[in-house]
N, C-alpha and C positions, 0 to 999 in steps of 0.2 A: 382707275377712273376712266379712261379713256376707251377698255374696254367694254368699260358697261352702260346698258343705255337706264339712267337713272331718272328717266322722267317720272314716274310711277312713285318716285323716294319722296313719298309725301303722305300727311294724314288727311283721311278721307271727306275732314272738312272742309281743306282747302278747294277740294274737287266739287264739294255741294254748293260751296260761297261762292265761286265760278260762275257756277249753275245759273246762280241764283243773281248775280251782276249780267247775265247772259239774259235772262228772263225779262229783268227790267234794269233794261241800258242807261246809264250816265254820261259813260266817257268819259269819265273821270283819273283823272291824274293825280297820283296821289305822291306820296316820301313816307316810307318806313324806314325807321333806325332801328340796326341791331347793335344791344348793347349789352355790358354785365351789370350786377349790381356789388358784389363784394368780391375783391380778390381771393382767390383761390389757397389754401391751407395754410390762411389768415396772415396772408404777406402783404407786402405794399406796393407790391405791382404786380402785373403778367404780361404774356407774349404772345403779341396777336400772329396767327398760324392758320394755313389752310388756306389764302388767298388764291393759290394756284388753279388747286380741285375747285374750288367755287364757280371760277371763270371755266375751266373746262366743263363744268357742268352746266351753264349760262348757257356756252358755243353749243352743248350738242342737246340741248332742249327740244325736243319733238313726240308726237305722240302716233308712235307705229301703228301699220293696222293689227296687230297681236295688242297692243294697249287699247285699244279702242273698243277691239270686241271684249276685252276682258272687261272695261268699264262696262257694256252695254248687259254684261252677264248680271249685274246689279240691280236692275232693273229700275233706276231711279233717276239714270240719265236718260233726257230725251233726244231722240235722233238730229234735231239741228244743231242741237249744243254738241255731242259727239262729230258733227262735221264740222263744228267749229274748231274744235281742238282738230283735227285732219290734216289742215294747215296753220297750226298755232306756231308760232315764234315768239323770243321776247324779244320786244322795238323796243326798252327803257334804257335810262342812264343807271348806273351804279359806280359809286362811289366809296373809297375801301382805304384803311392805314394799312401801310402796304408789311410785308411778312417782317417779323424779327422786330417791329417797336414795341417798344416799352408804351404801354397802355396802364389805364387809371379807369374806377368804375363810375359809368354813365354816362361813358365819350362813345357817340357812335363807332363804332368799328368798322359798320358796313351802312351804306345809307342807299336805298334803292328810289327810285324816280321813274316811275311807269306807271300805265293804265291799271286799274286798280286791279283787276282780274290775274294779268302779270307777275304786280308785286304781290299776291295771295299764294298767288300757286308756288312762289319759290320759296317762299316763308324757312317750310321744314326742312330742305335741303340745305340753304346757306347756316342754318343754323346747326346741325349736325355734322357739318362739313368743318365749321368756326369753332363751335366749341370744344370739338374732340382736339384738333391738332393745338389749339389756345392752350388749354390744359397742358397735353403732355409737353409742348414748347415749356411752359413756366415752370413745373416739375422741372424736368429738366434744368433750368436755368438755375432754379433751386438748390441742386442734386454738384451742376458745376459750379458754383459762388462756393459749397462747402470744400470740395476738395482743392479751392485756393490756388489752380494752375496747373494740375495734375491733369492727365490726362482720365477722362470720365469713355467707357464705353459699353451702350446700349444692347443689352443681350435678353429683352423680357419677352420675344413673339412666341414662346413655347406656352406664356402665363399671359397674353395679353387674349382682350374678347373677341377673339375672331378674326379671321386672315386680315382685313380689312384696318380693324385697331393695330394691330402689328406692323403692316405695309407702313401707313400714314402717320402711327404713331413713333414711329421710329425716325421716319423725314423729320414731324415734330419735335424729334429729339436731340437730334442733329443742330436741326436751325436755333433752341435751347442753349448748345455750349456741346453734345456729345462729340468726341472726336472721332467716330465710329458707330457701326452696330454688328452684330451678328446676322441678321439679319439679308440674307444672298440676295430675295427680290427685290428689296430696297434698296441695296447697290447696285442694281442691274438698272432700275427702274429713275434711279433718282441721280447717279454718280458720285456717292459717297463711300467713305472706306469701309471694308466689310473685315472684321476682325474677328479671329479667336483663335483659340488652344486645343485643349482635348478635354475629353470628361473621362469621369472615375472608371469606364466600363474599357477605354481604354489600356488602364493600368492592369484592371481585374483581369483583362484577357492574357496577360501572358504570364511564364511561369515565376516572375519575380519584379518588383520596380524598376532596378535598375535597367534589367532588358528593355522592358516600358521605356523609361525615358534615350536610353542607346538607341531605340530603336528609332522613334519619335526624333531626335536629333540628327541624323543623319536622312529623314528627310527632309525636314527644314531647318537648315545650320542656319538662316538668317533668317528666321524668326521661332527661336527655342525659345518657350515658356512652359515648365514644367508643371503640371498639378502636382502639390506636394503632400495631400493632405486625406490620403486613400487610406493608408495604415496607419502612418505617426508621422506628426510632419516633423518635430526635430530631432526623432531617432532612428526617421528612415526614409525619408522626403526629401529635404532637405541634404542629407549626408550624401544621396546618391545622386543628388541635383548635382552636389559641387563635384562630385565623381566623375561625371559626364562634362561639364564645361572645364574639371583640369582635364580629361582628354581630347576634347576640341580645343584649346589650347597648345596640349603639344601636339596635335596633326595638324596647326597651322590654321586652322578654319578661323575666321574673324568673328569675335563677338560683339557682332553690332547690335542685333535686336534680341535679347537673353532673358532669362530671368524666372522667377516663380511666380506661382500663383495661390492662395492659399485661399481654400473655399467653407472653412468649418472653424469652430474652437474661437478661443480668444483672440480675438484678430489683433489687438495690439500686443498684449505679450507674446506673440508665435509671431509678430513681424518684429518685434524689437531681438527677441534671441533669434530668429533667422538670419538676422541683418549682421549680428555679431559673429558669425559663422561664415555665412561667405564674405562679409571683408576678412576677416584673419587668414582665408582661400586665397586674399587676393583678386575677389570679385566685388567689390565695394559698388561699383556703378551695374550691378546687375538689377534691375526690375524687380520689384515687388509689388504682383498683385493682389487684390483682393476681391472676393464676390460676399456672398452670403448674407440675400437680406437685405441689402444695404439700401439706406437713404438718404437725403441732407441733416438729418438728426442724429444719425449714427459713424458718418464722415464726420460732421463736425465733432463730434464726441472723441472717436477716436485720432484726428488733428490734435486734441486738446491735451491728450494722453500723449502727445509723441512717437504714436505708431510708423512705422516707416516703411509706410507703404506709401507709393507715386505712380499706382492706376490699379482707378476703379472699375468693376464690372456690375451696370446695377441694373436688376432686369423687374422684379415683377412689381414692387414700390413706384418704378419710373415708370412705365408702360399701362400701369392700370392706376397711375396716384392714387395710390391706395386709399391715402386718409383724406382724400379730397375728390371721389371719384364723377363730379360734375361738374362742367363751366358755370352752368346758371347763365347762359346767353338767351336773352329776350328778342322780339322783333315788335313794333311797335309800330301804329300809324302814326304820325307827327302831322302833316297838312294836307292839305288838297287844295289843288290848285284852283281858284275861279275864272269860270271859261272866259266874262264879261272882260277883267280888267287883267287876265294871265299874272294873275300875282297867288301865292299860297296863303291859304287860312289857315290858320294854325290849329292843330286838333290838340287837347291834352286828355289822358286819362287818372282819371281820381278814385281812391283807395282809401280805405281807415291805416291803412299802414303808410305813413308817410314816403318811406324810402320806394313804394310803388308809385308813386305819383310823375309822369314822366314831362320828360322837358320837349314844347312845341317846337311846332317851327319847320321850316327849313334850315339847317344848318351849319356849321363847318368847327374845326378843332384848330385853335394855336398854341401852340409849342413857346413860350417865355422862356429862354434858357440864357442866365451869366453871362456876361461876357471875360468876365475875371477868371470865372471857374471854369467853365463849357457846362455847368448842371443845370438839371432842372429846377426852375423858379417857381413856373406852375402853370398849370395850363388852364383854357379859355374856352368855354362854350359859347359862340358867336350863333347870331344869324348870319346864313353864307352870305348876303350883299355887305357885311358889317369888314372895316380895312383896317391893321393896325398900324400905325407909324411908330417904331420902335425911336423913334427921338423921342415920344413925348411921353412925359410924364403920365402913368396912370396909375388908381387905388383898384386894387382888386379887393371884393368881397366871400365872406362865405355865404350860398345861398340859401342859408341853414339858419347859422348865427349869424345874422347879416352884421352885429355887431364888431364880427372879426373883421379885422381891413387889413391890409400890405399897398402900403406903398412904392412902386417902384418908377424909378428914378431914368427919365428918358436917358439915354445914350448909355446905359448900362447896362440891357439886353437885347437878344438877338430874338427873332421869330420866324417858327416853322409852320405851316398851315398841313396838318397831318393827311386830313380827307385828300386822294388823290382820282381820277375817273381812271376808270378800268373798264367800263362799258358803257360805248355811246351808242347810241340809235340800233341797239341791239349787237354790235359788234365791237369785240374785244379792241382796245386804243393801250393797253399796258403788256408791257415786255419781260413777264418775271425773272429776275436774277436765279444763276443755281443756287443748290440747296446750299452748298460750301458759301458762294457769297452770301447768301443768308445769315450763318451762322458765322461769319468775321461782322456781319453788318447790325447782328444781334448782341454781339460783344461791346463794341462801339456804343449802343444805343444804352446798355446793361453802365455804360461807365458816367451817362452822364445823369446817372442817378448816385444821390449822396449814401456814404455806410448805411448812413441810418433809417432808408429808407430799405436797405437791404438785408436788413436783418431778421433772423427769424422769428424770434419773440416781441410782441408791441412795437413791429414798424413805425417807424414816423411815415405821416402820412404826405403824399404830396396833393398841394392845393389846385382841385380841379373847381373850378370857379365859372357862372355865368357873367356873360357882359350885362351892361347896365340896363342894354337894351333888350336883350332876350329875359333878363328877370323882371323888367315890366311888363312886356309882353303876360310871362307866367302868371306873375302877380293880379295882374288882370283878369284874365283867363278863372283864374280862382275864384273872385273876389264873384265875377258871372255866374257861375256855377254856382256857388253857394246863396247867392240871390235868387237864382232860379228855384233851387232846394226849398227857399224859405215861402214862396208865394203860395 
C-alpha cells in the first residue's frame, strides 16, 4: 500500500459525480456508513480488517500530474475540475471499529463525515480495502475456532488472486487466529512469523527419501518437519522420518521443533497410524502436520474423528474463502448536514427488499456486554448525540419484530462505544497496533462471544438492535416517503 499511489483505485462514477458536485456547488457535508448486510459462509459473526490500508490510503490521497493527464485523455472532464483535483486533499472525519472486532450485520464499520465530493471519491477504495481483509479475517477466525487451539498456518498466496490478495490477505489472516504464513513479503512487511517445510520436489530430487529427509535435517535440526507423503506415507515416510530423529537423537541434537507433515490420503487414519509409530519410536510429542484442502468443515470433521494432528497448513479455502468468495460491504449516504442550524438530516434509502432499506442518521455503535459472563448481550444502533448510562434499566427491541423485547437490568452490564476517529480534519488521530497485537486482541474479542453464536451450522444470532430514538426517527422517515409515494 504504501508503495503505490492508489488514487485512481476507483470506479469512474465516482470521478463523473465529482464532476458533477464541482458543476453545481453545495458544500455540502455529508456521513456515509460502510456496512455488511449478512455474515459471511453463514456464521454469526465476522472480523472487521483492513483499517490500517484504508488510513494509509486516506494520508496519501492526491491526484499526480500522470493522473490528471490520464483523466483529461477522457475527454469528459473539464479543465477547472482537473485543476481542482491538482490540489485535492481529503479535510473530513472518519470514523472506524478498529481491526480484530467481532462485528454483526448493519453496524457501520466505517462512517465517513466530509464534503460530499470527498466522501464519493473514496467510496471504492475503503470498500475494497474493508471487505477483502473482513472476509479473509473471518475465514480465518473460522479455520482457527475448528482446530480448537492448534496451531493454524496460512500458506494460500500461490492460490490467492493476485500479489496483492495474498500480501493483505495473509495480514487478514493472522489478525483471524493464524499463527503464521508462508508467506516471506508479509513477514517482511507486516512482522509476523513466516513458516514452512519443503515440498514433494524436494524429496523427488534426490536418489531416495531418506537422503531427502538426512539431508533436510542437518540443515535445520531446530525446525525438522518432514513431508511424509511423496511415496507411502506409512511404509516409507513415515518409517524414514523416525529413522532420522532416532539419529538426531543419538548425535545429541535437541528435538525441540520436529515432526511431520502429511499432505494427501486419509488424513485421519494416516495421522492416527502415524501417531502410533512414532510414539512406540519414542517420539510421542513430535508434530503432526496437515495440509491438503483443508477448511473449518474439514478440521472439524476430522477433530471429530480423533485425528491427531496439532498444525494445520490451510491455503487455498483460507486465502480465496472459497465458499464465501465476497464481504458484500456497502457504502451508503445516511445525512447531510444543514448549513442553517449545523445539525444532520437524516437521508434513508428504500427498496422492495426490506433487508436493503438502510438506517438514517448520524450514528454511533454500543457494545452491551454481561457483567457476570464478560459476553456479548447485544448491541445498539444509536444516534451519535444519544448516551447510555449502564445503571439503568433499559428494553431493547428487534427493529424487525418489534414485538421481540429483552429486558436488561441496570447495574448488570457494561458498554463499549465501537465507532472510534481515525481521521480528523483530514489527518490521521489513530495509532494502529501490530498485526500480532491484532491477532491476541482478535482472540479476546472472539471469547466474548457465546458457543453458540460460534458455531457453524444455524448460528444463534446476536441482537443487533436500534435505540428508541433512531427507530422513530426510521419509522418516520418511512411513513414520509410512502405518503409522498401515495399523492
Amino acid at each position: 500500500m504504501r508503495a503505490n499511489n492508489l488514487t485512481l483505485l476507483t470506479d469512474l462514477y465516482e470521478l463523473t459525480m465529482m464532476q458533477g458536485y464541482f458543476k453545481n456547488p453545495t458544500d455540502q457535508t455529508v456521513v456515509f456508513d460502510m456496512f455488511y448486510r449478512t455474515n459471511p459462509c453463514g456464521g454469526g459473526f465476522a472480523i472487521c480488517a483492513g483499517l490500517e490500508q484504508m488510513i494509509e490510503y486516506i494520508e496519501n490521497l492526491r491526484f499526480t500530474e500522470e493522473d490528471i493527464a490520464y483523466l483529461r485523455s477522457f475527454h469528459i472532464f473539464e479543465e477547472d475540475f482537473l485543476e481542482y483535483l491538482r490540489n485535492f486533499h481529503f479535510s473530513g472525519d472518519i470514523y472506524a471499529i478498529p481491526e480484530g472486532t467481532v462485528i454483526f450485520p448493519r453496524e457501520p464499520m466505517v462512517k465517513v463525515i466530509a464534503p460530499i465530493m470527498e466522501a464519493q471519491l473514496v467510496e471504492t477504495a475503503i470498500l475494497n480495502i474493508i471487505n477483502h481483509q473482513s472476509l479473509i479475517a473471518t475465514k480465518a477466525a473460522r479455520v482457527c475456532y475448528a482446530a480448537k487451539g492448534d496451531g493454524v498456518m496460512e500458506f494460500g498466496l500461490r492460490r490467492a488472486q493476485g500479489p496483492d490478495a495474498g500480501i493483505f490477505g495473509a495480514r487478514a489472516a493472522v489478525i483471524g487466529g493464524c499463527v503464521g504464513t508462508s508467506n516471506v513479503l508479509t513477514g517482511q512487511m507486516f512482522d509476523v512469523p513466516v513458516l514452512g517445510t519443503h515440498a514433494h520436489s524436494w524429496i523427488m530430487s534426490f536418489p531416495d527419501e531418506y537422503t531427502a529427509f538426512k539431508t533436510y535435517a542437518k540443515l535445520y535440526p531446530n525446525s525438522c518437519t518432514l513431508l511424509v507423503d511423496t511415496y507411502d506415507v506409512l511404509k516409507s515416510g513415515v518409517p524414514n522420518a523416525i529413522r532420522v530423529f532416532e539419529e538426531m537423537r543419538e548425535e545429541g541434537v535437541p528435538l525441540t521443533r520436529y515432526g511431520i507433515r502429511i499432505d494427501s490420503g486419509d488424513l485421519a487414519y494416516l495421522s492416527k497410524e502415524a501417531y502410533k509409530m512414532l510414539a512406540a519410536a519414542g517420539f510421542d510429542d513430535a508434530v503432526i502436520s496437515a495440509s491438503s484442502d483443508l477448511d473449518e468443515y474439514l478440521i472439524e470433521s476430522l477433530k471429530a474423528q480423533d485425528a491427531k494432528i496439532n498444525s494445520w497448513g490451510v491455503g487455498t479455502k483460507l486465502i480465496t474463502s472459497d465458499n464465501n468468495p465476497a464481504f458484500g460491504g456497502v457504502y451508503k449516504l445516511a445525512a447531510v448536514k444543514d448549513k442553517d442550524s449545523d445539525t444532520f438530516i437524516p437521508k434513508i434509502k428504500l427498496s422492495e427488499n426490506t433487508e436493503k432499506v438502510t438506517n438514517p442518521g448520524n450514528k454511533t455503535i454500543y457494545r452491551l456486554y454481561s457483567k457476570s459472563s464478560g459476553k456479548i448481550k447485544a448491541d445498539l444502533i444509536c444516534l451519535a448525540d444519544e448516551v447510555i448510562n449502564p445503571e439503568e434499566t433499559m428494553v431493547i427491541f428487534d427493529p424487525v419484530d418489534t414485538w421481540k423485547k429483552t429486558k436488561i437490568l441496570g447495574g448488570t452490564y457494561e458498554v463499549r462505544e465501537l465507532l472510534v476517529p481515525v481521521i480528523k480534519n483530514g489527518k490521521r488521530v489513530y495509532t494502529s497496533p501490530s498485526v500480532m497485537e491484532l491477532r491476541e486482541y482478535c482472540q479476546k474479542e472472539q471469547n466474548t462471544l457465546w458457543d453458540e453464536s460460534r458455531r457453524f451450522s444455524n448460528p444463534q444470532k446476536v441482537y443487533v438492535d436500534l435505540s428508541q430514538k433512531l427507530y422513530d426517527m426510521k419509522k418516520q422517515l418511512l411513513e414520509e416517503m410512502s405518503s409522498k409515494a401515495l399523492d
